[in-house]
Residue frames as qw, qx, qy, qz and C-alpha x, y, z in Angstrom:
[[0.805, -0.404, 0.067, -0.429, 152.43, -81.65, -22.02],
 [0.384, -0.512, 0.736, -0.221, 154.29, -83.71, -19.78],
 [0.598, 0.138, -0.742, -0.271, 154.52, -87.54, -20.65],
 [0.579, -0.351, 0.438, -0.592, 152.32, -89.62, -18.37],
 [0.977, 0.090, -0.179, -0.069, 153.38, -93.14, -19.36],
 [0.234, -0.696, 0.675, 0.075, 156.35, -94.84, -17.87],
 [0.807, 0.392, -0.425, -0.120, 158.36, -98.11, -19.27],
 [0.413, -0.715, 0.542, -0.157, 160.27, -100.53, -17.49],
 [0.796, 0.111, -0.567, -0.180, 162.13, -103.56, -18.14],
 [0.534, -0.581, 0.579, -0.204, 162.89, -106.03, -14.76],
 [0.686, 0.273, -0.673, 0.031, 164.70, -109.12, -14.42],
 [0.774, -0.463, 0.237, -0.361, 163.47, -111.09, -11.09],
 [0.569, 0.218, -0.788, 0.089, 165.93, -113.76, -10.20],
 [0.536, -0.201, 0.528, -0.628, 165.64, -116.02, -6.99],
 [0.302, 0.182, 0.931, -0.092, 163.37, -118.97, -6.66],
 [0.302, 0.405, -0.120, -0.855, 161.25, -117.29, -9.93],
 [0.557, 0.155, -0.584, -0.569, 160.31, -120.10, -12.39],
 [0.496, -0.242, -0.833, -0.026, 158.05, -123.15, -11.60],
 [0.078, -0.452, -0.671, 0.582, 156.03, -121.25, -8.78],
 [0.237, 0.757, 0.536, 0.286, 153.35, -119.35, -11.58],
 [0.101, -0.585, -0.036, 0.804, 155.25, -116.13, -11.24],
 [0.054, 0.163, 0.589, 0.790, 154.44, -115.59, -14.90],
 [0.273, -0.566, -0.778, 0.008, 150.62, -116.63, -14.31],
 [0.413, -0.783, -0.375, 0.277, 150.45, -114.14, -11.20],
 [0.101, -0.391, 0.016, 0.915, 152.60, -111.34, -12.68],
 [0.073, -0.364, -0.748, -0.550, 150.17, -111.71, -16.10],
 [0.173, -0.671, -0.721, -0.012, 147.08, -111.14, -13.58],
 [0.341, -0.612, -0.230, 0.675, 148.40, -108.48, -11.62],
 [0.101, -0.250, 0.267, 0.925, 149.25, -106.26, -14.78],
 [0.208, -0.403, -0.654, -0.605, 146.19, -106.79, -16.18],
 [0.228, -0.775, -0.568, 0.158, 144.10, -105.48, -12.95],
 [0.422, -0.421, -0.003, 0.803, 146.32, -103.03, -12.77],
 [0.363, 0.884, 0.142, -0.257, 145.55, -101.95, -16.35],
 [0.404, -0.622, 0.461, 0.487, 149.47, -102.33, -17.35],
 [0.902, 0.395, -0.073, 0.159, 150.60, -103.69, -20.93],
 [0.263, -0.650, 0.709, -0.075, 153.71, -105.52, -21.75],
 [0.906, 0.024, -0.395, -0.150, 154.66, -109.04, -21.04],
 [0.246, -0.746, 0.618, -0.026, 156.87, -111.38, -19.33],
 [0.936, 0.203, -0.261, -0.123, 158.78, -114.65, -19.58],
 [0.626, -0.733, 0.266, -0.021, 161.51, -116.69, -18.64],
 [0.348, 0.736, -0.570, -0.115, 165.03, -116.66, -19.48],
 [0.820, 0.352, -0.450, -0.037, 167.13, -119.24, -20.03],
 [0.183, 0.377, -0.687, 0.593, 169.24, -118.54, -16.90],
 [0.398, -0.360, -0.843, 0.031, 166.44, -119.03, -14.97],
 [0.059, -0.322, -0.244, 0.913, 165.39, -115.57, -14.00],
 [0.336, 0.699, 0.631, 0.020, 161.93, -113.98, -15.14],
 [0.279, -0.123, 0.131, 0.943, 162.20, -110.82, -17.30],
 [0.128, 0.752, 0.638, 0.108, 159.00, -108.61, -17.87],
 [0.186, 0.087, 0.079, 0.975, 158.49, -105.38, -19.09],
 [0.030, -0.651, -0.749, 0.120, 155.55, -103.24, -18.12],
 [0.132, 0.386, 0.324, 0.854, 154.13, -100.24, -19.83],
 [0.224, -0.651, -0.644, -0.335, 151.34, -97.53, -18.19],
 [0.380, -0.905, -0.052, -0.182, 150.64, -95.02, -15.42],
 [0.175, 0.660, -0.554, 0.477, 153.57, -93.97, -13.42],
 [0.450, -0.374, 0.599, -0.547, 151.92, -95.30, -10.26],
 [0.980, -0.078, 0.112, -0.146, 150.56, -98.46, -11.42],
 [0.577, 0.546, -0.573, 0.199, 154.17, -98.99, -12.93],
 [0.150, -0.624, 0.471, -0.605, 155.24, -98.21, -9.50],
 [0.742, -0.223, 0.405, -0.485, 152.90, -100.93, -7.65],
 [0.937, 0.274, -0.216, 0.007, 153.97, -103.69, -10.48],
 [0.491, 0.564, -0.608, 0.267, 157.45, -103.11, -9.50],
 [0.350, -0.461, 0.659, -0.481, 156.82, -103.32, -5.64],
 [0.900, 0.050, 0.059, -0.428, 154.80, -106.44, -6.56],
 [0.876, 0.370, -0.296, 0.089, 157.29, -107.94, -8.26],
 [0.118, 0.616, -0.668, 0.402, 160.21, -107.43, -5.60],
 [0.468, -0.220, 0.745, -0.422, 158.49, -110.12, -3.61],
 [0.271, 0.112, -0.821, -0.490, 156.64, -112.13, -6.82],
 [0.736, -0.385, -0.131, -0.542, 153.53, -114.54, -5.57],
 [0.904, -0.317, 0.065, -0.279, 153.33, -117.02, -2.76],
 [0.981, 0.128, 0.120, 0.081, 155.40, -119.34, -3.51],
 [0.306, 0.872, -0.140, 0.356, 158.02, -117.12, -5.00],
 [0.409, -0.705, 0.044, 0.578, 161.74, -116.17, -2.73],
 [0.603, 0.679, 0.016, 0.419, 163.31, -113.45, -4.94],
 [0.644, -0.508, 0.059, 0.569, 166.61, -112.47, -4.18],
 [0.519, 0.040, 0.499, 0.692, 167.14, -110.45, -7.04],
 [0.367, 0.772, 0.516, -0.051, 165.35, -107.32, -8.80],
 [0.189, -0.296, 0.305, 0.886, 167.26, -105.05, -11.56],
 [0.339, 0.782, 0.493, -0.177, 165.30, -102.25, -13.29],
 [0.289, -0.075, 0.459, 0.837, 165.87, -100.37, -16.63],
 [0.422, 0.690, 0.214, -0.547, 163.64, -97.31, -17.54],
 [0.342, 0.119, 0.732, 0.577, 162.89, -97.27, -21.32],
 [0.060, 0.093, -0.243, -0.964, 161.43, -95.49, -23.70],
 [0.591, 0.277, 0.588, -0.478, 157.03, -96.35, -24.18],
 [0.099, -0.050, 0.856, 0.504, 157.08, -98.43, -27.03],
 [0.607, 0.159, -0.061, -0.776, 153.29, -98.14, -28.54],
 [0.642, 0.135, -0.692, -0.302, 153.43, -101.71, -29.65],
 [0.098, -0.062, 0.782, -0.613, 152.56, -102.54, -25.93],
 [0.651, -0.229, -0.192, -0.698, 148.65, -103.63, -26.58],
 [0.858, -0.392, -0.125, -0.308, 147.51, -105.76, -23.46],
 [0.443, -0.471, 0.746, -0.161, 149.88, -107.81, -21.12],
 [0.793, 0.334, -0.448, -0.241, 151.04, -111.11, -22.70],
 [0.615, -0.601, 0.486, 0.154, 153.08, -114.12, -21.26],
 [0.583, 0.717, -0.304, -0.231, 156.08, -115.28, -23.61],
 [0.969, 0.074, 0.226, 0.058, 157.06, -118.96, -24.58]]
């Protein structure tokens, strides 16, 4: 049977930290149904990784290519990966 989970890691740069993109990527994956997490790097880009359907993957990434409100990203690199089981719920990381 066909694997029906997908993995991804992104890295959102842009105007990305101090406008609750964590916050508002946190909600989104969690209506969605996603696990995972994200956080923010030292450079000042936001890196999250999101685990689950193909299509909801799909809708997290289009989400994220524009981020919330507030948000200008200028930036969005993706890296499939393997589904790590140790994905349980959507987290943000400090």
């Amino acid at each position: 049977m066909k694997n029906m989970t997908r993995c991804v890691r992104l890295i959102m740069s842009g105007r990305v930290q101090g406008v609750c993109y964590r916050a508002n990527t946190k909600e989104m994956a969690v209506e969605l149904g996603l696990s995972g997490w994200v956080r923010n790097c030292l450079d000042g880009k936001v890196e999250a990784v999101f685990k689950g359907a193909p299509e909801k993957v799909e809708k997290a990434i289009d989400w994220c290519r524009q981020g919330p409100p507030s948000a200008m990203v200028t930036g969005l690199e993706i890296y499939n990966e393997e589904p790590e089981e140790h994905y349980v719920g959507f987290k943000i990381k400090y």
